[in-house]
N, CA, C and O atoms as a Tinker XYZ file with bonds, in Angstrom:
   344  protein
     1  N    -13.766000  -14.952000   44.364000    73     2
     2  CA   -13.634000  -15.234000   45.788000    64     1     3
     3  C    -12.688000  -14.199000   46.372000    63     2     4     5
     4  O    -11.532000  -14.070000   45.970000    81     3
     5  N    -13.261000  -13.423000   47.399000    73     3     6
     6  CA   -12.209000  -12.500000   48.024000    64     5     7
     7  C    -12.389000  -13.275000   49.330000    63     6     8     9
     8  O    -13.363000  -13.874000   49.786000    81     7
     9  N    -10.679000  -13.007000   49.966000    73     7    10
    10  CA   -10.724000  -13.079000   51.257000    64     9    11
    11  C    -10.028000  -11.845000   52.182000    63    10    12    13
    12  O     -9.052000  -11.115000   52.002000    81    11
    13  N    -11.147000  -12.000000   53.392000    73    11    14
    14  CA   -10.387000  -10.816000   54.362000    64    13    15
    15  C    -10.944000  -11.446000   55.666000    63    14    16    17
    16  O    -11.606000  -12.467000   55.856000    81    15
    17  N    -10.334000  -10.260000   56.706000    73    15    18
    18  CA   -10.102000  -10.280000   58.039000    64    17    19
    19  C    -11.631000  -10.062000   58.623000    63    18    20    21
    20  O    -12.314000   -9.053000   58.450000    81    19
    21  N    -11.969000  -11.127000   59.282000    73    19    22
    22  CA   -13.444000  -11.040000   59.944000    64    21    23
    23  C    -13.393000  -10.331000   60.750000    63    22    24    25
    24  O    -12.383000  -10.334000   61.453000    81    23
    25  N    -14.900000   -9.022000   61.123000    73    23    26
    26  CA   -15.109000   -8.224000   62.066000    64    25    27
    27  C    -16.376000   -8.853000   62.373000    63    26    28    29
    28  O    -16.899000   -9.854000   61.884000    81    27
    29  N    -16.881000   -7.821000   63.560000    73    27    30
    30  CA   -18.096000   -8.053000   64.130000    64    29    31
    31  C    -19.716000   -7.692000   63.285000    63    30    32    33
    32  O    -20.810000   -7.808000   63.836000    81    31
    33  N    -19.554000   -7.371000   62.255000    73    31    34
    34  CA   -20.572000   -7.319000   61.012000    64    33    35
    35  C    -20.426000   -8.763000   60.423000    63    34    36    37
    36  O    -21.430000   -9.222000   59.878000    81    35
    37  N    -19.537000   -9.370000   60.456000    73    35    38
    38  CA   -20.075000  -10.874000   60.006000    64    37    39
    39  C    -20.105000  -11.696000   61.077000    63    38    40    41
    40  O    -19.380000  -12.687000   61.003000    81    39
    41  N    -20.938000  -11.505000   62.338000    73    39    42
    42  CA   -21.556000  -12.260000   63.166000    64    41    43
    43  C    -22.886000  -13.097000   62.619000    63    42    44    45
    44  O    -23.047000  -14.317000   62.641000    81    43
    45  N    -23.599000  -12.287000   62.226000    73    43    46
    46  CA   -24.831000  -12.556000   61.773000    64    45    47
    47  C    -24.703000  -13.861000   60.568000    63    46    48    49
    48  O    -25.018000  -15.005000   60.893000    81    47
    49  N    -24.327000  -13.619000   59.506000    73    47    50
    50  CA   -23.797000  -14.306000   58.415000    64    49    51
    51  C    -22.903000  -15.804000   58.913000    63    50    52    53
    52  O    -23.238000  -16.965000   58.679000    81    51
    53  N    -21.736000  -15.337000   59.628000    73    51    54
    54  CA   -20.992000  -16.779000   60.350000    64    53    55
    55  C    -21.898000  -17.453000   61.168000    63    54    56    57
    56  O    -22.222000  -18.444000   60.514000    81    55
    57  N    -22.570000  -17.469000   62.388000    73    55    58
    58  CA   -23.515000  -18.039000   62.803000    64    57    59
    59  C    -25.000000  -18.478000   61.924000    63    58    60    61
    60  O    -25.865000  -19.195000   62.427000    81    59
    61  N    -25.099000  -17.814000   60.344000    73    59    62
    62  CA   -25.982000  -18.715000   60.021000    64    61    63
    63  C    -25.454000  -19.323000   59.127000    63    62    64    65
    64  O    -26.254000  -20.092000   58.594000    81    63
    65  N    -24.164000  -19.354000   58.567000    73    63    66
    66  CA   -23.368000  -20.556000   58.101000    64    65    67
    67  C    -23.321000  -21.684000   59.030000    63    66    68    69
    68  O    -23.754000  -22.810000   58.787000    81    67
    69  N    -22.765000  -21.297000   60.110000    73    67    70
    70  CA   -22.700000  -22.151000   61.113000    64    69    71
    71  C    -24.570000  -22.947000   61.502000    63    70    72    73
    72  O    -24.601000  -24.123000   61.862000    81    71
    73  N    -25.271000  -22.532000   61.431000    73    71    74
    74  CA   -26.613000  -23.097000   61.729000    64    73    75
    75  C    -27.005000  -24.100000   60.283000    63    74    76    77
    76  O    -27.780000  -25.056000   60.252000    81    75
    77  N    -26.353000  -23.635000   59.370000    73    75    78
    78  CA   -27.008000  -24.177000   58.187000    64    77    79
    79  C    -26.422000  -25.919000   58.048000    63    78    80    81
    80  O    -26.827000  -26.737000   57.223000    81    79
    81  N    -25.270000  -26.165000   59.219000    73    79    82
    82  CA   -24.843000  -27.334000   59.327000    64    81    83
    83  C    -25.836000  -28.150000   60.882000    63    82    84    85
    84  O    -25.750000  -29.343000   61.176000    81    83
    85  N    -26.432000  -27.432000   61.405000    73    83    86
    86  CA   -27.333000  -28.316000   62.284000    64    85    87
    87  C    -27.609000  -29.498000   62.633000    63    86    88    89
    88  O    -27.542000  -30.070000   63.721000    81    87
    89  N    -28.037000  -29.934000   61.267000    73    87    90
    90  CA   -28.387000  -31.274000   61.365000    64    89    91
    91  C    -27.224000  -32.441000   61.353000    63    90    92    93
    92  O    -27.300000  -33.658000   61.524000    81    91
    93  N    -26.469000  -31.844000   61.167000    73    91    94
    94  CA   -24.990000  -32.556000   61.241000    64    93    95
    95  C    -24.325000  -32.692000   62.200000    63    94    96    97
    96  O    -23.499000  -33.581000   62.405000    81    95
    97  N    -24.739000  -31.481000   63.148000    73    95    98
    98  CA   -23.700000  -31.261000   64.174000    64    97    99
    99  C    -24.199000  -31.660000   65.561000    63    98   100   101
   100  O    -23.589000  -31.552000   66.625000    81    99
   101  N    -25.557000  -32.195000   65.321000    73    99   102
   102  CA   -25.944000  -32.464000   66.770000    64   101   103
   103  C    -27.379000  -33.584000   66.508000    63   102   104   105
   104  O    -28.217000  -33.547000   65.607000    81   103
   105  N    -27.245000  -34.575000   67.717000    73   103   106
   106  CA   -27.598000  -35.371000   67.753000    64   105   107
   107  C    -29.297000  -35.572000   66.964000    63   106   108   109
   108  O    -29.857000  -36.351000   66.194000    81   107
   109  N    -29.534000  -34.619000   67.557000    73   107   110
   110  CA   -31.077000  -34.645000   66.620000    64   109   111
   111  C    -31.507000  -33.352000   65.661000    63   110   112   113
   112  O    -31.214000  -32.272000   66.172000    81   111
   113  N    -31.661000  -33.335000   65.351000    73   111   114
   114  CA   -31.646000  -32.691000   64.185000    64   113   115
   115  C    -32.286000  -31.391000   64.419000    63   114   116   117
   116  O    -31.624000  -30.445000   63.995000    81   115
   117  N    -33.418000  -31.090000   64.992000    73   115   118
   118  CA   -33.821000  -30.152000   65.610000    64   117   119
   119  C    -33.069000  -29.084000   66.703000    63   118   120   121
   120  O    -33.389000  -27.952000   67.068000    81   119
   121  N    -31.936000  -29.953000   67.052000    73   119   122
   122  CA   -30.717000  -29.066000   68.180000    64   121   123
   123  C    -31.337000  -29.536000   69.483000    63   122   124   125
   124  O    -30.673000  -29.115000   70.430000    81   123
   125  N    -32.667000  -30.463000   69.961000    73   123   126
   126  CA   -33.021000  -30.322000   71.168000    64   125   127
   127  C    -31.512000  -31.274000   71.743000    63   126   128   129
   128  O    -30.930000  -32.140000   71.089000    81   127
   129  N    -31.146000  -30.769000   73.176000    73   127   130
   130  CA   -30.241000  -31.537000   73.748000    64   129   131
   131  C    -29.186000  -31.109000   73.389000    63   130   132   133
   132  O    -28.273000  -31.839000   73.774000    81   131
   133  N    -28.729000  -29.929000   72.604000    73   131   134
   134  CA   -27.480000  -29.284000   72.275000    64   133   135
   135  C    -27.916000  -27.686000   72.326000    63   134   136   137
   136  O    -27.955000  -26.907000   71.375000    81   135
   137  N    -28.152000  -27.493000   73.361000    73   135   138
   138  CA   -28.605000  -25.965000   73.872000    64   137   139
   139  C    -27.627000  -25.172000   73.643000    63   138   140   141
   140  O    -27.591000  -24.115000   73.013000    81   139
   141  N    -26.576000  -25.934000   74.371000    73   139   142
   142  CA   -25.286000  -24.911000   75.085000    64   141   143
   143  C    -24.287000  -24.764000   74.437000    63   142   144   145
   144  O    -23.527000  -23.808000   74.594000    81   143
   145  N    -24.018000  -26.239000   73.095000    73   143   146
   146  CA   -23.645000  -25.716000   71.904000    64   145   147
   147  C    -23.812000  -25.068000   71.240000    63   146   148   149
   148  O    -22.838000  -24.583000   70.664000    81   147
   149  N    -25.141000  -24.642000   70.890000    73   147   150
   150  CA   -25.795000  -24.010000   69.697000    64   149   151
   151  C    -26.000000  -22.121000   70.525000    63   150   152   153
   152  O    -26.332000  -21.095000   69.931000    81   151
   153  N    -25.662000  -22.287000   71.969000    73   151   154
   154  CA   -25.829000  -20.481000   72.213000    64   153   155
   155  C    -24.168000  -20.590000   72.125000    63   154   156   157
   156  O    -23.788000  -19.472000   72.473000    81   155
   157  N    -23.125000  -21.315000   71.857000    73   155   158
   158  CA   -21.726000  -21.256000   71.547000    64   157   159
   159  C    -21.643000  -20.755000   70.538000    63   158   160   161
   160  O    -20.807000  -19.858000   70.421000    81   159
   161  N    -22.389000  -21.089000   69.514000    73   159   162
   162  CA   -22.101000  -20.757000   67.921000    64   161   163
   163  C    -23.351000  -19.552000   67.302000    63   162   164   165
   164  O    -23.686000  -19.272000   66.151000    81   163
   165  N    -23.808000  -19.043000   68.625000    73   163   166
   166  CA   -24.958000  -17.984000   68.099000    64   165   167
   167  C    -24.375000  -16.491000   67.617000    63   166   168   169
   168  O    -23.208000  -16.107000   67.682000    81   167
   169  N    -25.597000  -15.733000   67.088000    73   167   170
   170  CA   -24.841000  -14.505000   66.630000    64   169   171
   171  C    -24.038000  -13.665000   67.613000    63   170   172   173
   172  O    -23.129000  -12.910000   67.268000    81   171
   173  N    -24.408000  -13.840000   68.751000    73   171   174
   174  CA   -24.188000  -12.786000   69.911000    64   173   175
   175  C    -22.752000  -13.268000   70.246000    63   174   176   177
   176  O    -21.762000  -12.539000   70.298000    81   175
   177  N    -22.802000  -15.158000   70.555000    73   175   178
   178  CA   -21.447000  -15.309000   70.819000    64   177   179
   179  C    -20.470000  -15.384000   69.679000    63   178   180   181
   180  O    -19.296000  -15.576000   69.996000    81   179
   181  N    -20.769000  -15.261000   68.371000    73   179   182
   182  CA   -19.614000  -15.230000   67.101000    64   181   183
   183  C    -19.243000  -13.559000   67.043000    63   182   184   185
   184  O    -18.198000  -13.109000   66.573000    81   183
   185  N    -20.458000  -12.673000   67.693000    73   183   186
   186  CA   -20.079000  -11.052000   67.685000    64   185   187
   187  C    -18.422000  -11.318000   68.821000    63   186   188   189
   188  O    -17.260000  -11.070000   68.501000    81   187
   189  N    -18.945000  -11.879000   70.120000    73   187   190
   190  CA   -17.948000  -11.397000   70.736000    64   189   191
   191  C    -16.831000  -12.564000   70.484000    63   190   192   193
   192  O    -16.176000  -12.658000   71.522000    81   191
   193  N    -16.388000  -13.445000   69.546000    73   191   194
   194  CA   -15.399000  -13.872000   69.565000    64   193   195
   195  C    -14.507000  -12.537000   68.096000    63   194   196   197
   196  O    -13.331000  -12.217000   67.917000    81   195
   197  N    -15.585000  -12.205000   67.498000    73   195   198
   198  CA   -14.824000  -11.615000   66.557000    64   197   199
   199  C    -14.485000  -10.262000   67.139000    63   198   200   201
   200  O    -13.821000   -9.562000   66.375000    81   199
   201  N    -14.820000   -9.658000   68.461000    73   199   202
   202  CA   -14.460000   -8.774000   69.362000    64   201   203
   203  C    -13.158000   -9.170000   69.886000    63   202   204   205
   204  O    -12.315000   -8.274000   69.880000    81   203
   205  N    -12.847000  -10.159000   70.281000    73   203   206
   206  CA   -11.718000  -10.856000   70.975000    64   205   207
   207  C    -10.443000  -10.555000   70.527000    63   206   208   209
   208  O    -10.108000  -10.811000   69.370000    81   207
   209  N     -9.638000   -9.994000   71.394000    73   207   210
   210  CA    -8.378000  -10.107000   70.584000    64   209   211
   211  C     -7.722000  -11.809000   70.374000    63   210   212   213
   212  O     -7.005000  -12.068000   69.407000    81   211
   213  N     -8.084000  -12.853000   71.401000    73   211   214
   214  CA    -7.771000  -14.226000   71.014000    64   213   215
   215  C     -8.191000  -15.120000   69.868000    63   214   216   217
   216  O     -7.664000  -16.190000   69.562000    81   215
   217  N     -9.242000  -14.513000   69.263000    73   215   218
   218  CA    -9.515000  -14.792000   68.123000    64   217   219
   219  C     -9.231000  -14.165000   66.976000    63   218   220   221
   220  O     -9.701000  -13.028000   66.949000    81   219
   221  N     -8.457000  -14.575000   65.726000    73   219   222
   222  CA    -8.536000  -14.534000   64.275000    64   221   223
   223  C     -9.486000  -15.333000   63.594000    63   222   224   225
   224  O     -9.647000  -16.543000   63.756000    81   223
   225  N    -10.294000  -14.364000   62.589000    73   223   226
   226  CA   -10.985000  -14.633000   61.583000    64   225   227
   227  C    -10.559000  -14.539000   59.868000    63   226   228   229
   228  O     -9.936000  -13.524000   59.555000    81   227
   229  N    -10.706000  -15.022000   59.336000    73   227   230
   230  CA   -10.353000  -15.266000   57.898000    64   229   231
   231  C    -11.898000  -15.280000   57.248000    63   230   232   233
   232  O    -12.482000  -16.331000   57.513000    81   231
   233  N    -12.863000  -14.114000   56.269000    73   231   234
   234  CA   -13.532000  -14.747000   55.573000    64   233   235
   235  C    -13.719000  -14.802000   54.102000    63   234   236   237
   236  O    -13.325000  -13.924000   53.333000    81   235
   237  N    -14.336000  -15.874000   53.761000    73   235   238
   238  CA   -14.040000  -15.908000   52.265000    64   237   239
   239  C    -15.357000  -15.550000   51.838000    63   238   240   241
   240  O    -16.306000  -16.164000   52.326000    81   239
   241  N    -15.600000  -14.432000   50.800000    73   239   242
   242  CA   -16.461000  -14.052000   50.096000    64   241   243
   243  C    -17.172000  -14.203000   48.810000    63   242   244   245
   244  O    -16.867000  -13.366000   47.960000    81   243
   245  N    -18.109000  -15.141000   48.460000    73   243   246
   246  CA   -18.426000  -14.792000   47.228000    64   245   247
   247  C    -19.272000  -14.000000   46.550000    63   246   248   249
   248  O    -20.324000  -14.212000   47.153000    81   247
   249  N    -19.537000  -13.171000   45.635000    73   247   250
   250  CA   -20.227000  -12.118000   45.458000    64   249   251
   251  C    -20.779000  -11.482000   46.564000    63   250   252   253
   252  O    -21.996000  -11.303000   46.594000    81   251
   253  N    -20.027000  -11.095000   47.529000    73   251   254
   254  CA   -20.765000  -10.380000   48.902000    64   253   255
   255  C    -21.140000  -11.258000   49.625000    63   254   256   257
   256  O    -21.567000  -10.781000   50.677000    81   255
   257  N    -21.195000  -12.327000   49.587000    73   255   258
   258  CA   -21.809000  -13.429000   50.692000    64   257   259
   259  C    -20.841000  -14.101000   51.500000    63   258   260   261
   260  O    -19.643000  -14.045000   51.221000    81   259
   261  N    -21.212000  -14.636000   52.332000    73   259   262
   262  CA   -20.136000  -14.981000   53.656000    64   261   263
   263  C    -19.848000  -16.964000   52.732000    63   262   264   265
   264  O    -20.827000  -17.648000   52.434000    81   263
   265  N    -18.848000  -17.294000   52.559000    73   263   266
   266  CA   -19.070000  -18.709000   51.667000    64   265   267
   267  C    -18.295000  -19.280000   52.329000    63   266   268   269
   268  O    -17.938000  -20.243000   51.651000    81   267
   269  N    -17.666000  -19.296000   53.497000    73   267   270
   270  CA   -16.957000  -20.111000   54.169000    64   269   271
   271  C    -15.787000  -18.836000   55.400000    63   270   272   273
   272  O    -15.808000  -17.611000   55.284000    81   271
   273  N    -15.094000  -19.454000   56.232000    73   271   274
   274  CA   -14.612000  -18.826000   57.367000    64   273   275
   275  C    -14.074000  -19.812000   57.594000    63   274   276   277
   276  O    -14.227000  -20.936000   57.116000    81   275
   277  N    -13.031000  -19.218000   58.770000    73   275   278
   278  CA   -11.882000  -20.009000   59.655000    64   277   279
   279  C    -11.828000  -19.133000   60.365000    63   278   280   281
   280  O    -11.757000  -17.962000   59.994000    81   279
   281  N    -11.860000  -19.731000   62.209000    73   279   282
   282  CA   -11.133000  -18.791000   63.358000    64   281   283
   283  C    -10.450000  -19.629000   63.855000    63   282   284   285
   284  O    -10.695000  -20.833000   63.923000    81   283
   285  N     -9.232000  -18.876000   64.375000    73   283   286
   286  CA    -8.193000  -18.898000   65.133000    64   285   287
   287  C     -7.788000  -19.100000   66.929000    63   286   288   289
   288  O     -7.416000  -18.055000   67.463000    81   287
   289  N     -7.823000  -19.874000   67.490000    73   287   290
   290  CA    -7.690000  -19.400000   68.891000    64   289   291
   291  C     -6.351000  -19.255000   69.410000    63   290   292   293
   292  O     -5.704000  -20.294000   69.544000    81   291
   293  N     -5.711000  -17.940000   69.791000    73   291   294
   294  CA    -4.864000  -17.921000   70.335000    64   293   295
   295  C     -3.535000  -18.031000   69.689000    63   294   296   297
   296  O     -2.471000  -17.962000   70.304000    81   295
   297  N     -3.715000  -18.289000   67.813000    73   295   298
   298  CA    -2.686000  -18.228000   67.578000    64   297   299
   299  C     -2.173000  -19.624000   67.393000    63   298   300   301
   300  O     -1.216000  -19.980000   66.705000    81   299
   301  N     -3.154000  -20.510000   68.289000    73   299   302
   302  CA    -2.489000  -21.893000   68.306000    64   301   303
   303  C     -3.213000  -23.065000   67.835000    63   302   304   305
   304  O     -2.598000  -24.099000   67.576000    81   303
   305  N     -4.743000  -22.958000   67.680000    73   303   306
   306  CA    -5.354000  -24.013000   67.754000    64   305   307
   307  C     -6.643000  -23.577000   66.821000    63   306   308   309
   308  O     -7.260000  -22.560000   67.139000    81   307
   309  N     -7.018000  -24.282000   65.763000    73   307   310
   310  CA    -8.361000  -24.442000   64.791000    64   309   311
   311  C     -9.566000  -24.165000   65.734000    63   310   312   313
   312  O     -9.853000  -24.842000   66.721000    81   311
   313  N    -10.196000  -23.123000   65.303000    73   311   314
   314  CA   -11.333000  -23.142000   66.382000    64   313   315
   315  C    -12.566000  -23.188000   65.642000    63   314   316   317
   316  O    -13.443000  -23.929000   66.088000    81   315
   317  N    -12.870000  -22.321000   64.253000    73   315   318
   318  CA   -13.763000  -23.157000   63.491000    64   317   319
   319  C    -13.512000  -23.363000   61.979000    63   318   320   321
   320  O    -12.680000  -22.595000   61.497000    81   319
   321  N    -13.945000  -24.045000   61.346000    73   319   322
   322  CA   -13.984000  -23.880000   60.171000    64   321   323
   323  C    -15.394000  -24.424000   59.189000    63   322   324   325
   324  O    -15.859000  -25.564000   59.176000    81   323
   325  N    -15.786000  -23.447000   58.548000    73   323   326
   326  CA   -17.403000  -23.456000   57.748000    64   325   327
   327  C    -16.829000  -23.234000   56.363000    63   326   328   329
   328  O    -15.907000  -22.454000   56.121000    81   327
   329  N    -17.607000  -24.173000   55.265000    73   327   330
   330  CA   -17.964000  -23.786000   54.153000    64   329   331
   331  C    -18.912000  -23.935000   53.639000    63   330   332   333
   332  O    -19.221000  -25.126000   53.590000    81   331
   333  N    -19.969000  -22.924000   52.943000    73   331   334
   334  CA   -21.354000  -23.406000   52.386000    64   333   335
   335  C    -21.339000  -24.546000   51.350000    63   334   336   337
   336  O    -20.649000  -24.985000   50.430000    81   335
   337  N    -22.586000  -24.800000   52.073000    73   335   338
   338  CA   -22.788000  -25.994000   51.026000    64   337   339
   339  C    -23.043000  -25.805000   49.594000    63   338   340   341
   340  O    -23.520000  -24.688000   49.394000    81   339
   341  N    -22.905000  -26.451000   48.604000    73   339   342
   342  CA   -22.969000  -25.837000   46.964000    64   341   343
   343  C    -23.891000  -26.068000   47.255000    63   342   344
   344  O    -24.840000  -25.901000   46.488000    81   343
C-alpha cells in the first residue's frame, strides 16, 4: 500500500471508486432522483476539486490502483472518504 498526494490524473479512478458505492448512496439504486449528487462526485467535478487549492487529497494505492482516498476541505472539515470494496 503506498500513499500520496492526489492530483488531477486520479479524477477518473476517484469518481469511479466513488460510483462503485451507488447503490448505497442514493435512494434508488439506479441514481434516478440523485442527478445533482452524482454530477458532484463525477470525473469532471473530482478533476476540479483536485485542481482546488481548498481541497487536500490523500491516495492510497494498491499495486497501481486507486484503493481508497480522503479529501480535505479547507483544512477543516472531512469532505470524502472511499475505500474499495474487497
Amino acid at each position: 500500500m503506498n500513499l500520496r498526494r492526489g492530483n488531477v490524473v486520479d479524477a477518473g479512478p476517484i469518481a469511479e471508486l466513488i460510483a462503485s458505492f451507488q447503490s448505497e448512496l442514493t435512494l434508488d439504486p439506479s441514481g434516478v432522483g440523485a442527478e445533482q449528487f452524482l454530477a458532484s462526485v463525477s470525473e469532471h467535478a473530482e478533476s476540479q476539486y483536485l485542481e482546488s487549492p481548498k481541497y487536500s487529497f490523500i491516495v492510497a494505492e494498491n499495486s497501481g490502483n486507486v484503493a481508497g482516498f480522503i479529501a480535505i476541505c479547507d483544512n477543516a472539515h472531512l469532505f470524502h472518504l472511499f475505500v474499495a470494496q474487497p
